[in-house]
C-alpha positions as CSV (number, residue, x, y, z in Angstrom):
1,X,182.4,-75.6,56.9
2,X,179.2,-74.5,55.3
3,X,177.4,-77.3,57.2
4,X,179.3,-76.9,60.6
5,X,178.4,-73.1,60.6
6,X,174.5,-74.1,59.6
7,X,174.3,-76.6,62.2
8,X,175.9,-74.9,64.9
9,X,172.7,-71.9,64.4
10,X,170.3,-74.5,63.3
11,X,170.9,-76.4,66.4
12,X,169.4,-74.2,68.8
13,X,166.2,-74.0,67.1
14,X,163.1,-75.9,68.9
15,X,164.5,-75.2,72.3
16,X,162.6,-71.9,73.5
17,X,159.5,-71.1,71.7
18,X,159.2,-67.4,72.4
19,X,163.5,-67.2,71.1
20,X,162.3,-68.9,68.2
21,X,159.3,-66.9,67.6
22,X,162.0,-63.5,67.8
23,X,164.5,-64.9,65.4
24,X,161.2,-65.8,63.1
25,X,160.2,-62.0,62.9
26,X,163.9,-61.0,62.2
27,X,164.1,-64.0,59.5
28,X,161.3,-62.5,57.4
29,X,160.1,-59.2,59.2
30,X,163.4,-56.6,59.2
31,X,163.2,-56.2,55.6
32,X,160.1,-54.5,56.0
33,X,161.3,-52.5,58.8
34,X,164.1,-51.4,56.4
35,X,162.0,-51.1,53.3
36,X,159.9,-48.5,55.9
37,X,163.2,-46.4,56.9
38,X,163.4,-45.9,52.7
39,X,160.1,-44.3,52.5
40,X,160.6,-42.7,55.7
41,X,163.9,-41.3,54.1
42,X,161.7,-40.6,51.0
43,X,159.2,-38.6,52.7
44,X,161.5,-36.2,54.1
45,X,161.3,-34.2,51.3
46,X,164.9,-33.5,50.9
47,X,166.2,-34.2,47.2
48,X,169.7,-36.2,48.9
49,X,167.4,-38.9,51.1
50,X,165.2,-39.3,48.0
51,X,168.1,-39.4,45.7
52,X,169.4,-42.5,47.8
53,X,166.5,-44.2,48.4
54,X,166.8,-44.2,44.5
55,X,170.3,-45.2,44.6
56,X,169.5,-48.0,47.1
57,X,165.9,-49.2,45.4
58,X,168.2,-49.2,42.0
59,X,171.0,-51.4,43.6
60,X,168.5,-54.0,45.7
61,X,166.6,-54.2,41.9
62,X,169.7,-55.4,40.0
63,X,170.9,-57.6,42.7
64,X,167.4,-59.3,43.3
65,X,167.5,-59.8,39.1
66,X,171.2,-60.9,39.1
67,X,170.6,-63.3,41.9
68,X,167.2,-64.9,40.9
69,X,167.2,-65.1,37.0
70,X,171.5,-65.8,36.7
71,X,173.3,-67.0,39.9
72,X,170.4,-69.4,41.0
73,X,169.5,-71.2,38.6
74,X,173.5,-71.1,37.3
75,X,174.4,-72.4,41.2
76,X,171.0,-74.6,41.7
77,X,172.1,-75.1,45.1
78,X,169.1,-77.1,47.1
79,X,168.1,-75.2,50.9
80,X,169.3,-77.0,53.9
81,X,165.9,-78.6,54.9
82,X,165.8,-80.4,51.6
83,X,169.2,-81.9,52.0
84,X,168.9,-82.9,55.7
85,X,167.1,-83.3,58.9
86,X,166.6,-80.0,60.3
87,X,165.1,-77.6,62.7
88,X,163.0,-75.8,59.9
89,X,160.8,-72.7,61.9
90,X,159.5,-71.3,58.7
91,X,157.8,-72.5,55.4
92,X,159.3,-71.9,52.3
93,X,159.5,-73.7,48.5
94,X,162.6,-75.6,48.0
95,X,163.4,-73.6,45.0
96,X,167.5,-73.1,45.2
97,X,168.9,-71.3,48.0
98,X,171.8,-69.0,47.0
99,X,172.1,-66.6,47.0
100,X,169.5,-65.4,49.7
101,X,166.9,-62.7,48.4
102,X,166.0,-61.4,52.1
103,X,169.8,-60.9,52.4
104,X,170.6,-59.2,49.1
105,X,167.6,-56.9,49.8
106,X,168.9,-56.1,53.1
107,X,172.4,-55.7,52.1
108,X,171.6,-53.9,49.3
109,X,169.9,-51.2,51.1
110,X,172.4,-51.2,54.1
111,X,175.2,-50.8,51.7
112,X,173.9,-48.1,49.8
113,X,173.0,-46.1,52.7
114,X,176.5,-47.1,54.5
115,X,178.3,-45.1,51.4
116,X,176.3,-42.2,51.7
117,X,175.4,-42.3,55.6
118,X,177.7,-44.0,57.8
119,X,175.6,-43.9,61.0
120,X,172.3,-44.9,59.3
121,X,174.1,-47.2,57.3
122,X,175.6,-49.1,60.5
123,X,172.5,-49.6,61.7
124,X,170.9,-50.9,58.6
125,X,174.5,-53.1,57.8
126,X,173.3,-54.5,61.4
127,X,169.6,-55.5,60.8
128,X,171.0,-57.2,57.4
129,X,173.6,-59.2,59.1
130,X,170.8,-59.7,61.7
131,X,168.4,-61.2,58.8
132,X,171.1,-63.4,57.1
133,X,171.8,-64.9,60.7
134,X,168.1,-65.5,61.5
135,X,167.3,-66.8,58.1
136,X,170.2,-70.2,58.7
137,X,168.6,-70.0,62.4
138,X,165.5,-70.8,60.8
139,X,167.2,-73.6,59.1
140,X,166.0,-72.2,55.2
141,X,169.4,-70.9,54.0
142,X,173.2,-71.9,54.6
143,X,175.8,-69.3,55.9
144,X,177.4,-69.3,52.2
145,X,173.8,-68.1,50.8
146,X,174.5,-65.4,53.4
147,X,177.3,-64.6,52.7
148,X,176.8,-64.7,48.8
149,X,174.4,-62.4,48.8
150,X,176.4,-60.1,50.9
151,X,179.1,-60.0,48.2
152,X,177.1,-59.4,45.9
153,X,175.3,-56.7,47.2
154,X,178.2,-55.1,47.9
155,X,179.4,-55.2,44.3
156,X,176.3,-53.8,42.6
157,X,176.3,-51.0,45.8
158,X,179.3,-50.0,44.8
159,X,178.9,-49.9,41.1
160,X,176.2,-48.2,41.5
161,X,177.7,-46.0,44.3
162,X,180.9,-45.3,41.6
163,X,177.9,-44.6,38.8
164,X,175.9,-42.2,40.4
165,X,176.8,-39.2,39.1
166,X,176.0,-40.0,35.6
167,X,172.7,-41.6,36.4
168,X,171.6,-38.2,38.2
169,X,169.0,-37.1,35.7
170,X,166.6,-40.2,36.2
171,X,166.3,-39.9,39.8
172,X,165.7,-36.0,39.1
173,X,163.7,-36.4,37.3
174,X,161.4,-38.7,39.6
175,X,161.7,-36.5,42.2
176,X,160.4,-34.0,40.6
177,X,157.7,-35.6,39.4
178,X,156.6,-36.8,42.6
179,X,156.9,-33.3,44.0
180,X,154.3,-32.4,41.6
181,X,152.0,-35.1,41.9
182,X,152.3,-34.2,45.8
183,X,150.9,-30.5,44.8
């Protein structure tokens, strides 16, 4: 199923250069646009955006270290272009493939910000789903690296999410030092 859902994205790429050149900017391009909303959010000035950018800089950190440096190299799983004859419309290594780390950045800060923001977050929860689809488009990730990073975005959000209370102080703390650096 993996493959069918793969090939049934994959297999449009090559046939319109300027679709393909759209789906290439949402494959490696929205996280910056959402890593922009955060310090936009940030720059506000108001201690409950900075607080959650914390929140959601916090949750993307552990999910990026989870996924890279345990689930990875546990699940070695090899990218689609290695395994098969492909549409590829972006280079990339062919280090393993899952999970994703565009999509658990993405879903890490739309997650976050969907607990605490539910319009914002929508919007962000779209540009991730949005990345995860361009990146199989692209043909450098399978559906299930997707979706794995997904899940576990949405774990760590959540724990983190359930947590924040007790973790207050540190991101307090950094507020207020950055409102005196700012003097």
């Amino acid at each position: 199923m993996n493959n069918r859902i793969f090939y049934f994205f994959n297999h449009f790429a090559g046939r319109h250069d300027w679709f393909d050149d759209s789906v290439e900017l949402f494959a490696q391009g929205i996280v910056w646009f959402m890593l922009a909303v955060m310090a936009y959010l940030w720059l506000t000035g108001k201690e409950r955006n900075q607080k959650l950018v914390f929140y959601s800089l916090l949750t993307a950190s552990v999910a990026l270290m989870l996924g890279i440096f345990m689930i990875s190299p546990l699940v070695n799983h090899s990218r689609p272009f290695v395994d098969h004859q492909i549409m590829q419309l972006i280079p990339h290594v062919p280090d393993a493939s899952f999970p994703s780390d565009h999509a658990t950045l993405a879903f890490s800060l739309a997650f976050s910000i969907l607990f605490v923001k539910r319009k914002l977050g929508i919007v962000m929860l779209a540009l991730a789903i949005l990345t995860g689809i361009s990146r199989v488009y692209v043909g450098v990730h399978y559906p299930g690296d997707i979706l794995g990073a997904a899940a576990l975005s949405f774990i760590i959000s959540y724990g983190v999410y359930k947590r924040s209370s007790r973790l207050e102080v540190i991101p307090l703390y950094m507020i207020k030092m950055y409102r005196k650096l700012m003097k």
